[in-house]
Phi, psi and omega in degrees: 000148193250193152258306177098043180251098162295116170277334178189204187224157173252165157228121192290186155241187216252125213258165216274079192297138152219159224342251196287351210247186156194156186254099194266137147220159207269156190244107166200198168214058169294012201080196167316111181222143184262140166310122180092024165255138162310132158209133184263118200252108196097334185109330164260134233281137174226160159219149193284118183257352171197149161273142197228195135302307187296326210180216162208173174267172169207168173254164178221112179283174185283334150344291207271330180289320179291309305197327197225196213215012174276329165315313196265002187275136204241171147349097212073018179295133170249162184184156176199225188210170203187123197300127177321153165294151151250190144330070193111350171297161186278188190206083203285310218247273174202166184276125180238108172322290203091087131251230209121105200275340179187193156238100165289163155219158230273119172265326183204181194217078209258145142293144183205098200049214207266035170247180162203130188259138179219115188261103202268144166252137198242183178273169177271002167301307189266338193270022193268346195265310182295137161212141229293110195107321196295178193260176163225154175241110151249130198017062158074359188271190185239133150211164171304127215251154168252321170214131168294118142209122227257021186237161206101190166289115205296343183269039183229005217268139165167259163180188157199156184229139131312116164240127169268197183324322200275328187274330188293349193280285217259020163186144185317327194322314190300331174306339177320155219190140175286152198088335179306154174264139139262157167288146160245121157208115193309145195286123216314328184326287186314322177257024173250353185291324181255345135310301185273015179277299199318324153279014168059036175296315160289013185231144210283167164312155151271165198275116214286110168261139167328123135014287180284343174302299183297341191248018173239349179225171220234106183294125159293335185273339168282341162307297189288352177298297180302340209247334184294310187300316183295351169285315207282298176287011182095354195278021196200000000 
């Protein structure tokens, strides 16, 4: 488990195909780092098959190559990372798997003072989760999301964040460019949150009605239950 708080930034080399999969290694300076520990490159959770001078190596399955933007990544790339939480560490940022749920891409790039509000356009795999306030992990940083949008044509659908001073300093996020892909991955809360709506675990039993009663009215009380919770969780 992550924060999605970047401890620092990397540089890939140039990475390794292996049969479907490929094998990247990283350029960095983390300190002590052990074979078989998580670190998250990119926002997505990798784990270290060798340690090096330089860094360490990782394998990257065709999972994780479709998925993320580690595929499309060449040789100098910087990117960036961040060491798994410990037990009693603070939780600075919000809890970040390293799944990465998707590739969004960069829509505009506005300055604002020494900020820049930057508005991604997302897939509707992921922008069904994101909510307005709620956090997001873009290439692994944790940020806020400020406005959803959800109107329109779905490839224009998407949300925008501020990056202030510190993250454009202390993560690749300043390199970005419009049209660039980013990893996206939405806060696991939420989607474990839309998981137990969808199996009805949070909603009382319905109330026993006749075949046609049921496929012709609508319970209120599981409606207002479900539109309170979805409220509650920000998705309203």
């Amino acid at each position: 488990m992550f924060t999605g708080l970047v401890e620092t930034t990397a540089v890939l080399r140039q990475p390794k195909r292996a049969g479907v999969g490929a094998r990247v290694a990283v350029s960095v300076r983390l300190g002590a780092i052990a074979v078989g520990e998580s670190i998250s490159v990119h926002g997505a959770c990798l784990t270290v098959t060798e340690v090096t001078a330089q860094g360490f190596e990782a394998d990257v399955s065709a999972e994780t190559l479709s998925r993320t933007t580690l595929g499309t990544l060449g040789a100098g790339a910087r990117v960036n990372v961040e060491r798994a939480c410990r037990l009693g560490d603070r939780l600075g940022g919000h809890i970040v798997t390293g799944h990465v749920d998707g590739v969004g891409r960069v829509a505009s790039l506005q300055p604002v003072g020494d900020a820049v509000r930057m508005r991604v356009y997302a897939p509707a795999e992921v922008l069904r989760y994101v909510a307005e306030k709620g956090s997001i992990a873009i290439d692994g940083v944790s940020l806020t999301v400020n406005t959803l949008y959800t109107k329109g044509a779905a490839r224009e659908q998407g949300f925008d964040v501020m990056l202030v001073p510190h993250t454009l300093a202390h993560t690749t996020l300043r390199l970005l460019a419009v049209g660039d892909g980013v990893n996206l991955e939405a806060d696991v809360l939420s989607r474990y949150v839309a998981r137990q709506l969808e199996l009805g675990h949070l909603l009382p039993p319905p109330r026993k009605a006749s075949r046609r009663q049921a496929a012709a009215t609508v319970d209120p009380v599981r409606e207002r239950l479900l539109l309170e919770k979805l409220r509650a969780g920000g998705f309203l």
